[in-house]
MDAnalysis code that builds the backbone (N, CA, C; Angstrom):
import MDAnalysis as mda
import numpy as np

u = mda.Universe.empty(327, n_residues=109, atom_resindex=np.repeat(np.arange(109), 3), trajectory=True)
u.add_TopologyAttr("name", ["N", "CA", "C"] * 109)
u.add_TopologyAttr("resid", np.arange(1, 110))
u.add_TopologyAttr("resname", ["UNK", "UNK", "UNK", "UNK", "UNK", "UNK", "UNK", "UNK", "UNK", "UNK", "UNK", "UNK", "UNK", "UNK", "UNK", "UNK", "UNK", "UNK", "UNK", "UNK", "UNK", "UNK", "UNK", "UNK", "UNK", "UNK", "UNK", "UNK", "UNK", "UNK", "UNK", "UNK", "UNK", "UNK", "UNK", "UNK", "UNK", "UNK", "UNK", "UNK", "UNK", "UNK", "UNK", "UNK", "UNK", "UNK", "UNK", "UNK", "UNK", "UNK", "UNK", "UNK", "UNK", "UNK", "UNK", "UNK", "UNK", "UNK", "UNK", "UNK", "UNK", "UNK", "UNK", "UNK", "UNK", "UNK", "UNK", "UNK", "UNK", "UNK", "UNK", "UNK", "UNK", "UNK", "UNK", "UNK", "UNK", "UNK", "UNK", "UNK", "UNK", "UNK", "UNK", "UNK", "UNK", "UNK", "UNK", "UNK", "UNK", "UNK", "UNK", "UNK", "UNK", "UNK", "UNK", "UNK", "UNK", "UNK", "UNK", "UNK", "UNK", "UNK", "UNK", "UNK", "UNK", "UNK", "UNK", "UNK", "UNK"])
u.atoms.positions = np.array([
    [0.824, -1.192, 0.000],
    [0.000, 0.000, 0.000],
    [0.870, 1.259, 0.000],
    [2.183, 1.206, 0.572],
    [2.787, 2.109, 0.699],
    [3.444, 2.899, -0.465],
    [3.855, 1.665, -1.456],
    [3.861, 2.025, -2.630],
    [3.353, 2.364, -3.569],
    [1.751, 2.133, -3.308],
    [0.668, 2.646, -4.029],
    [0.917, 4.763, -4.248],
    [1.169, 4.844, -2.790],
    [1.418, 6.467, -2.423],
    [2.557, 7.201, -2.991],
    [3.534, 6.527, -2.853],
    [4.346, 6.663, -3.189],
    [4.544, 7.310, -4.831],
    [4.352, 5.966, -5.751],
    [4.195, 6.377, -6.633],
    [2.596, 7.064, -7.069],
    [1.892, 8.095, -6.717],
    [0.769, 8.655, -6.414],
    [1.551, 9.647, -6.365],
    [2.428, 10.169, -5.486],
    [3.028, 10.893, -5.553],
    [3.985, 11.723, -6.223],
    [4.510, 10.701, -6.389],
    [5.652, 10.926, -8.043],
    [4.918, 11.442, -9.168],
    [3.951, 10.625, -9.176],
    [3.335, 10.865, -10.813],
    [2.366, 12.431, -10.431],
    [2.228, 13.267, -9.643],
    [1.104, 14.505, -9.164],
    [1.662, 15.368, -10.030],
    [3.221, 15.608, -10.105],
    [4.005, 16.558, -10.684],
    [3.561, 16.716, -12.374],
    [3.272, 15.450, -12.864],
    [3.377, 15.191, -14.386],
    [1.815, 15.523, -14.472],
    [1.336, 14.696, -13.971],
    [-0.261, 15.201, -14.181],
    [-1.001, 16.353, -14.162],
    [-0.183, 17.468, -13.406],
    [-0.818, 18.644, -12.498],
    [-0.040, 20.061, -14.242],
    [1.062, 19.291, -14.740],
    [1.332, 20.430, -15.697],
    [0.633, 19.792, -17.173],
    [0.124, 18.671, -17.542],
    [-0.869, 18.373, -18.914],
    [-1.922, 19.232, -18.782],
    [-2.228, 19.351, -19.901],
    [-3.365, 20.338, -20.264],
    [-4.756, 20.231, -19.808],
    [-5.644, 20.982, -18.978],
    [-6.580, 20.620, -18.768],
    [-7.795, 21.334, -20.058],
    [-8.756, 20.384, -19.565],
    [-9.970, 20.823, -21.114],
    [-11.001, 20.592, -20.344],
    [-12.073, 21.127, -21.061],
    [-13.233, 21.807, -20.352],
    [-13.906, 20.571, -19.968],
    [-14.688, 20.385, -19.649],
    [-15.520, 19.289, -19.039],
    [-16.708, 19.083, -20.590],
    [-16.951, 17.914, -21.233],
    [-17.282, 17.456, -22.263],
    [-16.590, 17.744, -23.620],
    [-15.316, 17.714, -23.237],
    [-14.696, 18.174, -24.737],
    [-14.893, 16.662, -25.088],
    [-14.772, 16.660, -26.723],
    [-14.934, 15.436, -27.538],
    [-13.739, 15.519, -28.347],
    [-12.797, 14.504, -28.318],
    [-11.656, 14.090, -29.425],
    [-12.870, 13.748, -30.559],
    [-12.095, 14.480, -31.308],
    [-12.145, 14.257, -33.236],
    [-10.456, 13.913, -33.879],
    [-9.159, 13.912, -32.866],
    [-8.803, 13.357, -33.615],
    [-7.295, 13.272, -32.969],
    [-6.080, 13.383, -33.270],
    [-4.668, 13.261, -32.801],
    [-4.726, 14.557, -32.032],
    [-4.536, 14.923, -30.978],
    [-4.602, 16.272, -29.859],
    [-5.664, 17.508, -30.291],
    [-6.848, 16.855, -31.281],
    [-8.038, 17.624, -31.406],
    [-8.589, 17.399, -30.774],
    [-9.787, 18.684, -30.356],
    [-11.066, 18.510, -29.571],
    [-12.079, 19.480, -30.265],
    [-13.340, 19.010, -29.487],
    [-14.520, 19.577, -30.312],
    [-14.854, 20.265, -28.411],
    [-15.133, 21.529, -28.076],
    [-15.284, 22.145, -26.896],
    [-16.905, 22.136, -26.914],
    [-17.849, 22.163, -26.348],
    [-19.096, 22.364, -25.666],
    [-19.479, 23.732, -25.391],
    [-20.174, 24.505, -25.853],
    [-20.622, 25.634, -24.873],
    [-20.420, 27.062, -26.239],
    [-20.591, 27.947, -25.266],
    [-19.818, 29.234, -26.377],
    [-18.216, 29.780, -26.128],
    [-18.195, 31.053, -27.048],
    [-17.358, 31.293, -26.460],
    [-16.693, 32.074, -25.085],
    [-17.989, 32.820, -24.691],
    [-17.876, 33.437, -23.229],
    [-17.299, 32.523, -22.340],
    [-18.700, 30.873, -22.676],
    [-18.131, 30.258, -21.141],
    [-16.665, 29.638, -21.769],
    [-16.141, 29.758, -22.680],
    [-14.715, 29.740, -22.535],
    [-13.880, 30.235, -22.132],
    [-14.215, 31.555, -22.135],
    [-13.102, 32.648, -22.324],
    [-13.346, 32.534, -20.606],
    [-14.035, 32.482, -19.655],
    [-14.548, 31.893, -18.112],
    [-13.802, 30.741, -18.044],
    [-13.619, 29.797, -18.383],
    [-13.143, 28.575, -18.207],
    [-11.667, 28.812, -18.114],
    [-10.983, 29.573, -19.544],
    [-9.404, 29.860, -19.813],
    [-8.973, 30.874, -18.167],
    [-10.035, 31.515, -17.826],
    [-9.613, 32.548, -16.894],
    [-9.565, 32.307, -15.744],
    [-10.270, 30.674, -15.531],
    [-10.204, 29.894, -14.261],
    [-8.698, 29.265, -14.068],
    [-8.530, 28.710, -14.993],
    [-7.544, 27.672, -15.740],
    [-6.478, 28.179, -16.305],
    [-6.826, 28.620, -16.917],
    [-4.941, 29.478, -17.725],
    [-5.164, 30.962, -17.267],
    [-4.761, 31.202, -16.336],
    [-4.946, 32.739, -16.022],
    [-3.096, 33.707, -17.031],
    [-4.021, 34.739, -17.558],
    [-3.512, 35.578, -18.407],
    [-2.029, 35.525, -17.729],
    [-1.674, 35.928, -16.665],
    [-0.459, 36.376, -16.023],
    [0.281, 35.738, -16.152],
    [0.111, 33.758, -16.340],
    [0.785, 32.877, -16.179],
    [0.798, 32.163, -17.382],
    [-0.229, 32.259, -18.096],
    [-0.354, 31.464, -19.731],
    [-0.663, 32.550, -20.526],
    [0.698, 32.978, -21.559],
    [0.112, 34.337, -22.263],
    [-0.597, 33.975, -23.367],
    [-1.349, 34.914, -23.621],
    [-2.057, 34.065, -24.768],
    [-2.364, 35.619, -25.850],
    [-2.498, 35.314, -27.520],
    [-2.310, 36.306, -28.517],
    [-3.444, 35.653, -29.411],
    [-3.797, 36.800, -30.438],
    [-5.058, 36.180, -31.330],
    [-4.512, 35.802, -32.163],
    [-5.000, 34.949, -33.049],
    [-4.308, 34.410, -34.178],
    [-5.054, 35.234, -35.260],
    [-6.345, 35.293, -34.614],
    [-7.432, 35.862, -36.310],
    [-8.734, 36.585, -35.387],
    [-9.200, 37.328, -36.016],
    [-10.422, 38.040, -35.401],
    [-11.176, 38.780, -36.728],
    [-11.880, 37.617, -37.250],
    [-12.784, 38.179, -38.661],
    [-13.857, 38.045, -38.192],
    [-14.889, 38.722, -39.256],
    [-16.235, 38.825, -38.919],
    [-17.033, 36.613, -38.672],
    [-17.029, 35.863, -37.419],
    [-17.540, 34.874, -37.391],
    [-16.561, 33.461, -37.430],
    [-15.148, 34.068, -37.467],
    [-14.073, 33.906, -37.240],
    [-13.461, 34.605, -35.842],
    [-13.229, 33.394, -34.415],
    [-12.260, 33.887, -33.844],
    [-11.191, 32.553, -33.413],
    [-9.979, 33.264, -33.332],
    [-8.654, 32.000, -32.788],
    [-7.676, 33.205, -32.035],
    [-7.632, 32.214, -31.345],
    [-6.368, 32.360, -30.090],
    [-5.489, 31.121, -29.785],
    [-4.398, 31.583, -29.395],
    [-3.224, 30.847, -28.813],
    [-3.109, 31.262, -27.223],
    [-3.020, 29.649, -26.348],
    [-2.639, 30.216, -25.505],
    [-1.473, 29.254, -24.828],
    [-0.297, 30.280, -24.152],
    [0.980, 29.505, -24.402],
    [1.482, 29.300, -23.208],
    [2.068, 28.127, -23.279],
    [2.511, 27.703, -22.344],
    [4.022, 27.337, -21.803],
    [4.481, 28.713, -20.585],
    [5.701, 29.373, -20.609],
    [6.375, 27.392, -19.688],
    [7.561, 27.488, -20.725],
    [8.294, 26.441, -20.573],
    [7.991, 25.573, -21.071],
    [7.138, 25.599, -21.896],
    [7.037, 23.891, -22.066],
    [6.137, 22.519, -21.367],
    [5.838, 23.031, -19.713],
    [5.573, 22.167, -19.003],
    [5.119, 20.960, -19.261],
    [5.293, 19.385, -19.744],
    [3.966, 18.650, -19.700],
    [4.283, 18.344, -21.087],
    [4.965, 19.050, -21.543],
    [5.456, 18.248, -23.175],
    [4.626, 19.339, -24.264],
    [3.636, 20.002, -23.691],
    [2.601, 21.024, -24.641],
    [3.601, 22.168, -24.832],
    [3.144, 22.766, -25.828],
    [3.938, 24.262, -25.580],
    [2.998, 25.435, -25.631],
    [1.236, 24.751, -26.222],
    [0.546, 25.730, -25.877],
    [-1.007, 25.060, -26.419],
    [-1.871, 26.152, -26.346],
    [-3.344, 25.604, -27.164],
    [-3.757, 26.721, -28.108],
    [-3.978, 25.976, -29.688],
    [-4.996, 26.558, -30.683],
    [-6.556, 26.501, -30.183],
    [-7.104, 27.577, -30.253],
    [-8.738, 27.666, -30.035],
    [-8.837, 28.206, -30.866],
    [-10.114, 27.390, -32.003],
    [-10.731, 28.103, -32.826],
    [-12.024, 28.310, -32.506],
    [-12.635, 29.444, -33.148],
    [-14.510, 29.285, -33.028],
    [-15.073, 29.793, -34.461],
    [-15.685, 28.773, -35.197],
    [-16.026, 29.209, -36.524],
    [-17.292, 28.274, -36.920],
    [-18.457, 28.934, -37.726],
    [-19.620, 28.719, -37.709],
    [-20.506, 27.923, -36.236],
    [-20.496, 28.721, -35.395],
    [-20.625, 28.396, -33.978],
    [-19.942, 26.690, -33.578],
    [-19.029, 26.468, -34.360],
    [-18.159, 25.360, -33.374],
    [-16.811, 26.131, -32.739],
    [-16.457, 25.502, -31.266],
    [-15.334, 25.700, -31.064],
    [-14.331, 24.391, -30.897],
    [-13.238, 24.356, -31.633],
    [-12.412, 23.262, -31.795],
    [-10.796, 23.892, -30.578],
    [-10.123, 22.964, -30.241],
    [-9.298, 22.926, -29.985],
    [-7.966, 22.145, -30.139],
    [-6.428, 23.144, -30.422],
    [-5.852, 21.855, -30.398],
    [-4.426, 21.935, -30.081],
    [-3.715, 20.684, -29.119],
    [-2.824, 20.993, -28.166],
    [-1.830, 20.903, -29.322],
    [-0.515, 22.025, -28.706],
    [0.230, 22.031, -29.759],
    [1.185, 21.099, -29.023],
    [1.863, 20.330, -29.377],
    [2.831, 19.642, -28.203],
    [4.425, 19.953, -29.031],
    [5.231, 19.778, -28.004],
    [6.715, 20.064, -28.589],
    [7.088, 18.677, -29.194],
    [7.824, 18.697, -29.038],
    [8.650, 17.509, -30.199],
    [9.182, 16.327, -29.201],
    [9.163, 16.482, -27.924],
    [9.591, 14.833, -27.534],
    [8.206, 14.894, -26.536],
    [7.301, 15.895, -26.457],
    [6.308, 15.807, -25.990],
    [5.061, 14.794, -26.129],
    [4.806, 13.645, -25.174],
    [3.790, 12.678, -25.472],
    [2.668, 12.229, -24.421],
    [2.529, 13.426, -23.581],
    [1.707, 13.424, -22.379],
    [0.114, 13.394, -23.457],
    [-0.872, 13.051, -22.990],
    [-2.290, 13.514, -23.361],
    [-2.971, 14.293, -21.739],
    [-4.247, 14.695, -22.538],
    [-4.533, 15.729, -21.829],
    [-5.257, 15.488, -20.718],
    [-5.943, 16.172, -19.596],
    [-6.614, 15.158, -19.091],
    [-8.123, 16.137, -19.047],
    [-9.439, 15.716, -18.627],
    [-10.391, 16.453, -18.943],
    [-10.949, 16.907, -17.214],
    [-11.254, 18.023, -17.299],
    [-11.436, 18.467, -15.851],
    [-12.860, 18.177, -15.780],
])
């Protein structure tokens, strides 16, 4: 049992820096997701979760019914280096960008 904790322990570090995603995201595909909701309760969700100060994040595009953002993730942590959010014809997709020896998946909050 002791070792149960143990390694419980070890592994908190790795788990606690993968990407968290909203509660009903749906894989469509290799580090895609299909997000639930609009974009307010996102932009609520990112501000719970990736707060600005600590995950910077920049627009990628802002057209009329068209929006994307990046939001990045300082160091690396977790193998990600950041997240694509798109929102276009009322879907919002997401998708983890991971670095190159990066092979964590995400986990869903």
């Amino acid at each position: 049992m002791k070792a149960f904790w143990v390694a419980l322990l070890l592994a908190m570090p790795v788990l606690a820096s993968e990407p968290t995603l909203p509660d009903g995201a749906r894989k469509v595909g290799e580090d895609r997701y299909h997000l639930p909701g609009d974009w307010e309760a996102l932009q609520k969700f990112l501000k719970s979760n990736y707060p600005s100060n600590v995950y910077p994040r920049r627009s990628i595009i802002n057209q009329p019914g068209i929006k994307a953002i990046h939001v990045a993730n300082p160091g690396n942590k977790g193998g990600w280096e950041g997240l694509n959010i798109y929102q276009a014809n009322e879907e919002i997709r997401l998708t983890v960008v991971r670095t190159t020896s990066g092979s964590t998946k995400p986990r869903k909050r």
